[in-house]
KENU-145366 format. One record per residue (C-alpha): residue in three letters; x, z, y. Coordinates in nm, 4 decimals, m for minus. Layout:
# residues N
<bator aa="ALA" east="X" up="Z" north="Y"/>
...
//
This chain:
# residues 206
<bator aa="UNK" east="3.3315" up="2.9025" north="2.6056"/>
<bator aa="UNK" east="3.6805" up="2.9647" north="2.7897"/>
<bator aa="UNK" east="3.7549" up="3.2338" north="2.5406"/>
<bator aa="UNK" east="3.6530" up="2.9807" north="2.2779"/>
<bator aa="UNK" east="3.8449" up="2.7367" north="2.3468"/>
<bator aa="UNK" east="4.1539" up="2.9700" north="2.3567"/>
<bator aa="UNK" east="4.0869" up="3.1280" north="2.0389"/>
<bator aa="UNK" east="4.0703" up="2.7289" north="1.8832"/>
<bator aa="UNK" east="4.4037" up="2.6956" north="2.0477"/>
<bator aa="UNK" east="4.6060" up="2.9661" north="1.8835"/>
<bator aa="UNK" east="4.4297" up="2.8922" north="1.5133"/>
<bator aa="UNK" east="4.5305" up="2.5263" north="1.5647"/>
<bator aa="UNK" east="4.8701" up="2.6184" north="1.6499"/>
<bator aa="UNK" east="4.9430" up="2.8710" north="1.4339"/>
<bator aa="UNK" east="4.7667" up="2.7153" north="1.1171"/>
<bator aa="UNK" east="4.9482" up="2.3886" north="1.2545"/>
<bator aa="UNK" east="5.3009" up="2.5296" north="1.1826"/>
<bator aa="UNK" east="5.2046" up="2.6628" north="0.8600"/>
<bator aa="UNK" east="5.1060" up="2.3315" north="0.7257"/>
<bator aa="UNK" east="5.4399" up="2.2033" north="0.8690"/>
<bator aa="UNK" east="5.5749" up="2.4709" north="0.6456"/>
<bator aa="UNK" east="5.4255" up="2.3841" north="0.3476"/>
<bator aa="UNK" east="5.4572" up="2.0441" north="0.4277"/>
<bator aa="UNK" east="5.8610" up="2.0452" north="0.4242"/>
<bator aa="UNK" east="5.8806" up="2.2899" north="0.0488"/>
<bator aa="UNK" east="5.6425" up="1.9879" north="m0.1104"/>
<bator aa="UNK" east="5.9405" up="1.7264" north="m0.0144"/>
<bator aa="UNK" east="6.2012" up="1.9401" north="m0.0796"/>
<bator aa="UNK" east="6.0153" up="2.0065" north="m0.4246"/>
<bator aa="UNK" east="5.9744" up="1.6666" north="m0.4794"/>
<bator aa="UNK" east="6.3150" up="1.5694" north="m0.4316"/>
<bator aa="UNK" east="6.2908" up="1.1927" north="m0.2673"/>
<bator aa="UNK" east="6.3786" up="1.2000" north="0.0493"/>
<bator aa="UNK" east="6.3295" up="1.4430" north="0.3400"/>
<bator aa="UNK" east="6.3127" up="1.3580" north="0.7339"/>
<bator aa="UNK" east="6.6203" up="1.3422" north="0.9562"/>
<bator aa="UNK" east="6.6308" up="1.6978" north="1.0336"/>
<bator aa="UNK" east="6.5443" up="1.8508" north="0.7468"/>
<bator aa="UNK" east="6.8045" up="1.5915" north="0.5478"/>
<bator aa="UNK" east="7.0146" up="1.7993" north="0.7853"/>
<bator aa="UNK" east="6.9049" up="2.1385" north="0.7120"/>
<bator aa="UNK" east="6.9320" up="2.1076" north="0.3589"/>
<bator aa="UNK" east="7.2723" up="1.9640" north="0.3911"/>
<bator aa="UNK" east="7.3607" up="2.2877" north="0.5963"/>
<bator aa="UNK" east="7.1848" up="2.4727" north="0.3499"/>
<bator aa="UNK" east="7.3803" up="2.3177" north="0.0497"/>
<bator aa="UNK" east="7.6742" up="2.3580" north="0.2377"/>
<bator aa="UNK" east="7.6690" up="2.7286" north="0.3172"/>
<bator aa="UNK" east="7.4501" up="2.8531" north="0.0885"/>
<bator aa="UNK" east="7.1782" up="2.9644" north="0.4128"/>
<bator aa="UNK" east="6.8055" up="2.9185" north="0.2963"/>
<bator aa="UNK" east="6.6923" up="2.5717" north="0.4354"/>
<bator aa="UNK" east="6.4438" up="2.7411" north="0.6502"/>
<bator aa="UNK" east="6.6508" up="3.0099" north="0.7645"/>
<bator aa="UNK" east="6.8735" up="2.7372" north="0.8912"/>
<bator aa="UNK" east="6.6344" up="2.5703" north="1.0328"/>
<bator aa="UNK" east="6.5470" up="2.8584" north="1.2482"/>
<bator aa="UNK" east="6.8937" up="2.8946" north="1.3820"/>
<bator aa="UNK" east="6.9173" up="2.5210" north="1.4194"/>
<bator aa="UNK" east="6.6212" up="2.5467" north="1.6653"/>
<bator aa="UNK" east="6.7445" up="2.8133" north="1.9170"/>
<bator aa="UNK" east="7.0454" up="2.6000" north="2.0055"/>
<bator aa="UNK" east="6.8430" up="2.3104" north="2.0424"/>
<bator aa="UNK" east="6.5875" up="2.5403" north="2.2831"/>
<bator aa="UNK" east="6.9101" up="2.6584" north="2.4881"/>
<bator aa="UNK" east="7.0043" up="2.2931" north="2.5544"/>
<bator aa="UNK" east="6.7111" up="2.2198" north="2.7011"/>
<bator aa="UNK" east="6.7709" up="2.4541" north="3.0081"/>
<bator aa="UNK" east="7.0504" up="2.1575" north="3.1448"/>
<bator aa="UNK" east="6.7860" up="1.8921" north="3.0733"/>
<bator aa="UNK" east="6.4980" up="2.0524" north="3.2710"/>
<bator aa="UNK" east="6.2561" up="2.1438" north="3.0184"/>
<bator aa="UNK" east="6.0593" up="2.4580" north="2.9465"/>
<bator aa="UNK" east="5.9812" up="2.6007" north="2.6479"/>
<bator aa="UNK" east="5.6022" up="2.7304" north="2.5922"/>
<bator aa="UNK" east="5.5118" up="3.0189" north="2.3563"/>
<bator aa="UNK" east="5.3912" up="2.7596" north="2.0918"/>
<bator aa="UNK" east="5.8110" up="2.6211" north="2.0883"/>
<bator aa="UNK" east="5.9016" up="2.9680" north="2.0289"/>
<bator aa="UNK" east="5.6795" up="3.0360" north="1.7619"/>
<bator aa="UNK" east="5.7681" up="2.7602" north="1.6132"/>
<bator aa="UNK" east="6.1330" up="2.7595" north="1.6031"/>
<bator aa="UNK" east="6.0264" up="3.0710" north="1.3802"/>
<bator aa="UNK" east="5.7713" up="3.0240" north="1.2326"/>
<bator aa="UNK" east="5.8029" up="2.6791" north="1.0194"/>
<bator aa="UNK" east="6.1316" up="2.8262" north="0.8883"/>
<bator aa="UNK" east="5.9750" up="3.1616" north="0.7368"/>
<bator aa="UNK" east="5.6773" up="2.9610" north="0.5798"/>
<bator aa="UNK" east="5.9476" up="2.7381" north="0.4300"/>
<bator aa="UNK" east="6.1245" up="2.9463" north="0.2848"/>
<bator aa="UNK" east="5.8286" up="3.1457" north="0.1650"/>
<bator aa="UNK" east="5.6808" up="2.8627" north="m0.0253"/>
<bator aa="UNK" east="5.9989" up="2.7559" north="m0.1745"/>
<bator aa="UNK" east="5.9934" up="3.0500" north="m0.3462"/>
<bator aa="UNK" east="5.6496" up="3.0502" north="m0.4878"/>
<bator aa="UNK" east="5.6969" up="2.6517" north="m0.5746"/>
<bator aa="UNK" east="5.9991" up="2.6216" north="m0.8291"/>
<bator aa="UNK" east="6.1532" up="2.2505" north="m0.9106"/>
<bator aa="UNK" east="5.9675" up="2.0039" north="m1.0940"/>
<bator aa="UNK" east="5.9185" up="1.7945" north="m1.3786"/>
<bator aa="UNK" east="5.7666" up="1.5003" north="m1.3955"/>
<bator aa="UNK" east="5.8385" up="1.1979" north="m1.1609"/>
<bator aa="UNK" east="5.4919" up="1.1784" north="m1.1390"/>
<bator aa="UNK" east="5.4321" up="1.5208" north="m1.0150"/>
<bator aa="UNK" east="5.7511" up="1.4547" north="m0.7611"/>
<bator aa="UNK" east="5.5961" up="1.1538" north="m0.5724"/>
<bator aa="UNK" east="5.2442" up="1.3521" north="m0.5209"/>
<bator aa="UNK" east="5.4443" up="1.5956" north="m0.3652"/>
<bator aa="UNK" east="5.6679" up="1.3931" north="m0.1457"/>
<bator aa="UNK" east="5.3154" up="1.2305" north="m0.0594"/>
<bator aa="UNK" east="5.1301" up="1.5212" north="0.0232"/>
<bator aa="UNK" east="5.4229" up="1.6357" north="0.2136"/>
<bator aa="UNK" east="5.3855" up="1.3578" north="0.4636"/>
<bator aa="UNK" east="5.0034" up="1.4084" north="0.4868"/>
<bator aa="UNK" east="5.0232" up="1.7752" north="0.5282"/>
<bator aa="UNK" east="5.3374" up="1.8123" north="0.7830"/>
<bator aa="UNK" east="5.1080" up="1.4900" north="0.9909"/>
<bator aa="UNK" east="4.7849" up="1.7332" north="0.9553"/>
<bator aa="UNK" east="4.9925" up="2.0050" north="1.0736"/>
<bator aa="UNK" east="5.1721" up="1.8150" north="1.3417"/>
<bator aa="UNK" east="4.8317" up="1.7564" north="1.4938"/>
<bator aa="UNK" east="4.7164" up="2.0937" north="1.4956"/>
<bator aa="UNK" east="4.9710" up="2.2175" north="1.6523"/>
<bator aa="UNK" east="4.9856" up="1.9376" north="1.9209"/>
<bator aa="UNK" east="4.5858" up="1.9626" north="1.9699"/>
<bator aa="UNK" east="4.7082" up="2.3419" north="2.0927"/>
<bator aa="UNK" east="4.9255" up="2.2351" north="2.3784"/>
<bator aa="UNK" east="5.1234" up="2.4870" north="2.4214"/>
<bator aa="UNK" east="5.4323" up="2.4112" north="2.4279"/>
<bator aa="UNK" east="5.6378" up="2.0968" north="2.2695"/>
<bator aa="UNK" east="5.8892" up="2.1866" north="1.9172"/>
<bator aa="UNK" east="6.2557" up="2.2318" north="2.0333"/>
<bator aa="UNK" east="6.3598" up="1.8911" north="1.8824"/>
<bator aa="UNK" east="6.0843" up="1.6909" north="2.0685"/>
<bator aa="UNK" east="6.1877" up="1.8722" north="2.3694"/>
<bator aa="UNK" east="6.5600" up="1.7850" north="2.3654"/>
<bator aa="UNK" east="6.3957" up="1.4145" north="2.3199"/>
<bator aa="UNK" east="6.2068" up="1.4421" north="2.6053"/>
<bator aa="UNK" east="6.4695" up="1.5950" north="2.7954"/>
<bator aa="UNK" east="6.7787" up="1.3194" north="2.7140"/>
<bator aa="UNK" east="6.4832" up="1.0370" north="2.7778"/>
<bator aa="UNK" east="6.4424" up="1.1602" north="3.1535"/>
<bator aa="UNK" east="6.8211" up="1.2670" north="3.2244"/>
<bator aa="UNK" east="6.9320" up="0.9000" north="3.1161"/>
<bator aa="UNK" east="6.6433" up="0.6913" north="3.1767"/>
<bator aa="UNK" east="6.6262" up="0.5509" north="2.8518"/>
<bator aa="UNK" east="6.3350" up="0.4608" north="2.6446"/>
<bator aa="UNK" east="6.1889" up="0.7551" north="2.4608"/>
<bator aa="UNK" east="6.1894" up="0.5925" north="2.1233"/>
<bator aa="UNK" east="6.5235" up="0.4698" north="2.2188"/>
<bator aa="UNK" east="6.6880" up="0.8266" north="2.2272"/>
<bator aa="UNK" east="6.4357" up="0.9334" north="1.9682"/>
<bator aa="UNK" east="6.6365" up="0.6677" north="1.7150"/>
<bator aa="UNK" east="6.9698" up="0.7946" north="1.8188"/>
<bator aa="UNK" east="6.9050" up="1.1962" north="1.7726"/>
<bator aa="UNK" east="6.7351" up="1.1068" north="1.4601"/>
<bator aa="UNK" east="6.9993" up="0.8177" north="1.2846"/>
<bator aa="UNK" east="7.2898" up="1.0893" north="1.4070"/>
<bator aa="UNK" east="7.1334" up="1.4137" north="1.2525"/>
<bator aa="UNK" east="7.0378" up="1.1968" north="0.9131"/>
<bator aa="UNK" east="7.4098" up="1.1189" north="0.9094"/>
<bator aa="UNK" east="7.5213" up="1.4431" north="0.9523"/>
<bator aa="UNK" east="7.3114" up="1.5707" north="0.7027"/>
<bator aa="UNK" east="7.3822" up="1.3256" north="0.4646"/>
<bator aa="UNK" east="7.7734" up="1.3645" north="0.4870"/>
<bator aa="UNK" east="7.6690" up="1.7393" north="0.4290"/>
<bator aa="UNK" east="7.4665" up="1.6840" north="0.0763"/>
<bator aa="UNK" east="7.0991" up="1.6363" north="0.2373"/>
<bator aa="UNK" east="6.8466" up="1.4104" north="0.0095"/>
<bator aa="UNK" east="6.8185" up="1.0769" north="0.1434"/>
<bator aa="UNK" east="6.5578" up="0.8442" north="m0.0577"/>
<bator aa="UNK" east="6.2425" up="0.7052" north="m0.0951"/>
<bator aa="UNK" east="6.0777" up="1.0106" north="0.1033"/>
<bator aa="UNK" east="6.2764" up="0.9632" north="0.4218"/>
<bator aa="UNK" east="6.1088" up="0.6056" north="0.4085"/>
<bator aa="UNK" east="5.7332" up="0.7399" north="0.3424"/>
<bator aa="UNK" east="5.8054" up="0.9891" north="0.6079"/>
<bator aa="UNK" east="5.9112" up="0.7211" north="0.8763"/>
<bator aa="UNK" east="5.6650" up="0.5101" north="0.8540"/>
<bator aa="UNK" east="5.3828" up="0.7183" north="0.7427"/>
<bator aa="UNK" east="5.3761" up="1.0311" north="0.9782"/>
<bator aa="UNK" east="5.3141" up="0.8418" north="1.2894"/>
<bator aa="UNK" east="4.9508" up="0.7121" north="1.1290"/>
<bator aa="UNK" east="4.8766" up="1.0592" north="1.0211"/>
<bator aa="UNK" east="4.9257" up="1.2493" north="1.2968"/>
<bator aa="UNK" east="4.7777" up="1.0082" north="1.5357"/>
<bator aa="UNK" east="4.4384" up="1.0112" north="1.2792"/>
<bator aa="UNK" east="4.4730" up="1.4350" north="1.3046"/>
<bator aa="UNK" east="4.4880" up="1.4135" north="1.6661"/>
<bator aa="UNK" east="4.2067" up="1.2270" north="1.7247"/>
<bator aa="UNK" east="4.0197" up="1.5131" north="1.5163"/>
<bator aa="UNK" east="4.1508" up="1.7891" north="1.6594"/>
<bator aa="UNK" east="4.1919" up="1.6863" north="1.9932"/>
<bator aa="UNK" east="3.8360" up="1.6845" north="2.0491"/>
<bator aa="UNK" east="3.8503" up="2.0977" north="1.9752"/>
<bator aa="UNK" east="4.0405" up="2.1702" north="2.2364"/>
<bator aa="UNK" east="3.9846" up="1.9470" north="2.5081"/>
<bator aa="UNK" east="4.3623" up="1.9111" north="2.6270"/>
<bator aa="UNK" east="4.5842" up="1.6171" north="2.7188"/>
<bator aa="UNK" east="4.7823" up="1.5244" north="2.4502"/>
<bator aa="UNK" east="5.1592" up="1.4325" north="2.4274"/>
<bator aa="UNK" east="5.1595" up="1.2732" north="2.0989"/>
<bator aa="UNK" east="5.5250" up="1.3270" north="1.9526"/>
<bator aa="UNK" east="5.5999" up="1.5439" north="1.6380"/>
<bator aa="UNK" east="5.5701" up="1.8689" north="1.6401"/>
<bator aa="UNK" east="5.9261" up="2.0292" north="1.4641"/>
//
């Protein structure tokens, strides 16, 4: 049963971060609006011409180092997923080309949100070990004291400005995403949770 329950573990996280994957090439694809950070990566990507999920993987290992000052510590499942979201990005952008139809664009965006909140709560149900963005969250909440949703708004207002200075999409999508991913993922956790029997930080998972 032990065994079992480890074996659950690594599917959910691993199948987790793909769906995250997939999840962030149907916004891109769809073109209306991305989340904070990946508004920022494709900014950096526009910018410099580095795939989007390349640069989200070199995005992430700063954002691991930082947490060494702030206390935290990484688990195998932040480490596979600095990595791993970024590869299955970039992967799937290049098997899904741009689109057509407006139509066609706001399924996408839409499935995005559902899929990266499906993921999200896969890879949470795993427990083992928080995404390097959440961590630095987590981190800056207990060095100043402050509300987590508090610092959560700050990281996430600053890096949308960033990345929009820098070219990212900003629209419709960055809406859906904010209001819509908490629901989802807190509806996938409550599925998945049950696999695995572990204590649950909800939080996003990239």
């Amino acid at each position: 049963m032990i065994m079992a329950v480890g074996f659950r573990r690594w599917v959910f996280l691993l199948s987790g971060l793909v769906c995250f994957g997939v999840g962030i090439t149907l916004m891109v694809r769809g073109e209306l609006g991305l989340s904070p950070w990946e508004v920022l990566s494709q900014g950096i990507s526009n910018s410099t011409g580095i795939a989007i999920g390349t640069v989200s993987i070199l995005l992430g290992l700063p954002i691991m180092l930082a947490w060494i000052p702030l206390g935290e510590r990484p688990g195998i499942g932040t480490l596979i997923n600095i990595v791993l979201i970024g590869i299955v990005t970039n992967i799937t952008l290049g098997m899904i080309g741009p689109l057509g139809s407006m139509a066609v664009k706001i399924a996408f965006m839409l499935a995005g949100v559902v899929i990266i909140g499906i993921g999200s709560g896969l890879y949470l149900s795993s427990n083992m070990g928080a995404g390097p963005r959440d961590g630095l969250m987590m981190g800056l909440a207990r060095k100043t004291t402050w509300p987590v949703r508090r610092v959560r708004t700050i990281i996430e207002v600053s890096v949308l400005v960033v990345g929009v200075l820098l070219g990212g999409t900003v629209g419709i999508g960055t809406v859906v995403f904010a209001f819509g991913i908490g629901p989802v993922v807190q509806a996938a956790l409550r599925v998945f949770r049950r696999q695995t029997a572990q204590p649950i930080q909800v939080a996003n998972a990239h």
